[in-house]
C-alpha positions as CSV (number, residue, x, y, z in Angstrom):
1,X,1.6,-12.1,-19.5
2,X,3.6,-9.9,-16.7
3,X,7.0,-10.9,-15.2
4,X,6.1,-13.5,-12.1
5,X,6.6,-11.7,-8.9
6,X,7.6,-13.9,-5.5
7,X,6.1,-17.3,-5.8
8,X,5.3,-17.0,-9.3
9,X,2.3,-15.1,-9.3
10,X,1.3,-12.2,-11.9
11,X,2.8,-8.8,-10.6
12,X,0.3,-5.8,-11.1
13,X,1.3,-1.9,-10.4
14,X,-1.1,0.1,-9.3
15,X,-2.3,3.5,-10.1
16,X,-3.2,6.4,-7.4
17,X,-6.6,6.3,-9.0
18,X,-7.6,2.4,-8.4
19,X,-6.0,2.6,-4.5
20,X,-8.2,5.8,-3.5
21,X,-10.5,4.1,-5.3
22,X,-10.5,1.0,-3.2
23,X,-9.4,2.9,0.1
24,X,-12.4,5.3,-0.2
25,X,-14.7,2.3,-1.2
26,X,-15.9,4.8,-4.2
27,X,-19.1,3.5,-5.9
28,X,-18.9,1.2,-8.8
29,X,-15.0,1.1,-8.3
30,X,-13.3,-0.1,-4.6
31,X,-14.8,-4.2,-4.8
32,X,-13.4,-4.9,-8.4
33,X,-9.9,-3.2,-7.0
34,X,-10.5,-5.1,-3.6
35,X,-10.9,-8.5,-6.0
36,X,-8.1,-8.0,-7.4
37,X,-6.0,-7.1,-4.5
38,X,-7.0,-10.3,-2.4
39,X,-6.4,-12.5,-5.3
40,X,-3.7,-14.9,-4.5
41,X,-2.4,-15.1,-8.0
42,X,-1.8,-11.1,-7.9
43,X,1.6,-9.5,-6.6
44,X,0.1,-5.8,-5.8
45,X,2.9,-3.4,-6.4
46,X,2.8,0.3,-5.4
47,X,5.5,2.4,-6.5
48,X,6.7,5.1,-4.1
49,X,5.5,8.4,-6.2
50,X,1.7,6.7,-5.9
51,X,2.1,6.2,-1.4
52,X,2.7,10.4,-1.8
53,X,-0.4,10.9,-4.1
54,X,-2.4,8.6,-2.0
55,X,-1.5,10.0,1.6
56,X,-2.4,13.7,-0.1
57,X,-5.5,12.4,-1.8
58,X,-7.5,10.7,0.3
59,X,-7.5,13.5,2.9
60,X,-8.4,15.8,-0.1
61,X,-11.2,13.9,-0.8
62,X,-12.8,14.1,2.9
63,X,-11.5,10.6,4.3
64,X,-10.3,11.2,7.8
65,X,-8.2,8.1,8.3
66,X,-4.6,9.1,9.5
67,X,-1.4,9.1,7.7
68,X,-0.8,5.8,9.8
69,X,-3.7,3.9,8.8
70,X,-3.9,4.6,5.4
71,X,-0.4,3.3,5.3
72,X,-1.2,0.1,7.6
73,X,-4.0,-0.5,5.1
74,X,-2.1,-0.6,1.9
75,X,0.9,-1.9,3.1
76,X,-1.9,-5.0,4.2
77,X,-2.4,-6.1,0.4
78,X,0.2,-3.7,-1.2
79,X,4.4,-3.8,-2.2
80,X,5.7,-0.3,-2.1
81,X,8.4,-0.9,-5.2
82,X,11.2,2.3,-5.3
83,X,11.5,4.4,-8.1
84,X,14.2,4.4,-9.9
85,X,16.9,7.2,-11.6
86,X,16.0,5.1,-15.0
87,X,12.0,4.9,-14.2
88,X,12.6,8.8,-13.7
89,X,14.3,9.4,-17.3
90,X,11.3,7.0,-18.9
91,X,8.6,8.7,-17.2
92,X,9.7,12.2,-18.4
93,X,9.8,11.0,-22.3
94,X,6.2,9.8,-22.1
95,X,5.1,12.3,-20.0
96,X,6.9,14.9,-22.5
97,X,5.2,12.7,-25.2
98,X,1.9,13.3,-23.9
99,X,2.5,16.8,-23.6
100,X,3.5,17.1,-28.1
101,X,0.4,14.5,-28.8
102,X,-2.9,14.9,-25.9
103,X,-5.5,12.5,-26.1
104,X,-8.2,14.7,-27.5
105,X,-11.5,13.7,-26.5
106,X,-14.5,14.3,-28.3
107,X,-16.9,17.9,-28.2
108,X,-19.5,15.4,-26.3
109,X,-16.9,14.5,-23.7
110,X,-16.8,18.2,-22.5
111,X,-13.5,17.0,-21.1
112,X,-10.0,19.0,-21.4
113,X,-7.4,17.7,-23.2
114,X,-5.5,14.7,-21.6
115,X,-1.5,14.1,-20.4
116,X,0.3,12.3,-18.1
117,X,1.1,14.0,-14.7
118,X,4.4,13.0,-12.6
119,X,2.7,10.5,-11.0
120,X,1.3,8.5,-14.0
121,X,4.4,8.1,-15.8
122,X,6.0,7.1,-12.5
123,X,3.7,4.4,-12.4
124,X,3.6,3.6,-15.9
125,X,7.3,3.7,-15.6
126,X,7.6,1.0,-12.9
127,X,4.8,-1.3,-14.9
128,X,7.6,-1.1,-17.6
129,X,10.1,-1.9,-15.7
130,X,8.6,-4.7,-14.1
131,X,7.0,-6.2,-17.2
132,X,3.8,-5.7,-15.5
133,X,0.5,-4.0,-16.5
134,X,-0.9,-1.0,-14.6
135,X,-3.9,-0.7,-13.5
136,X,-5.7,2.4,-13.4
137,X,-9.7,3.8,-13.7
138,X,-7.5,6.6,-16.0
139,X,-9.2,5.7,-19.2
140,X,-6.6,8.6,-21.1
141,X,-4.1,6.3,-20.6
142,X,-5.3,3.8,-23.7
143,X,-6.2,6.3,-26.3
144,X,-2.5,8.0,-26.2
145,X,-2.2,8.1,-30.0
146,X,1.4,7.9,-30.2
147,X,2.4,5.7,-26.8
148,X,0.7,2.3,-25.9
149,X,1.1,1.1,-22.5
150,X,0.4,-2.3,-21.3
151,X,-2.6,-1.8,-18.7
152,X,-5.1,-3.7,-16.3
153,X,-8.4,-2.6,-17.2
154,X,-10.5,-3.0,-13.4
155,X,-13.9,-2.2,-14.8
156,X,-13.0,-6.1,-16.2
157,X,-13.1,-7.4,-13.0
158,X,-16.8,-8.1,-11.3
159,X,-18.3,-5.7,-9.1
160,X,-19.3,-8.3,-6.1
């Protein structure tokens, strides 16, 4: 179980990946984030790393929504949580980590190597810090063969 957030409910930090999901309404993906967001047993908590990688993001990905809004909307379900000088120095041993020991994915996968950017050991870093899992549609982040992270799997959650 996570640290209780404000009023005891069960704080969860979100990934990049899981808010554009939900902001962009992708297929599949935004109503199990949205489910979880309007829960009202779930703290959402953003840290700040993830508002820059959302804010470039969603533009990148042809939503036209401005700076503003998509800031009004996640601020609407969302707590921004700073990151720290000590989620900093975590963040760059796992990322390092992940750098010495990829997930490698099988030939069938036709997928590259995996490791964890900036942003995902930012995040990961403020889960940790927080005693909370993370939630992410990053599947890399569970088949790290030398790190294990506590996450929030969403594709759990019911599509309706």
């Amino acid at each position: 179980m996570s640290a209780p957030g404000s009023a005891g409910k069960t704080v969860l930090v979100f990934d990049t990946s899981a808010v554009l999901a939900w902001l962009l309404q992708e297929v599949n993906r935004w109503k199990r984030i949205d489910n979880v967001l309007k829960h009202p047993d779930v703290e959402a908590v953003l840290p700040a790393a993830a508002v820059a990688e959302v804010l470039y993001g969603a533009p990148m990905r042809g939503n036209t929504a401005t700076r503003d809004e998509l800031l009004v909307s996640m601020a609407a379900h969302l707590r921004v949580e700073p990151v720290t000088a000590e989620d900093g120095a975590w963040a760059g041993d796992r990322i390092l980590e992940s750098h010495r020991n990829p997930v490698v994915w099988p030939p069938e996968k036709k997928r590259k190597n995996s490791t964890l950017a900036l942003g995902d050991g930012l995040v990961l870093a403020v889960a940790h810090r927080l005693r909370a899992p993370a939630v992410t549609f990053d599947a890399a982040w569970a088949k790290f063969r030398t790190m294990e992270f506590r996450l929030f799997n969403p594709y759990d959650v019911p599509n309706t």
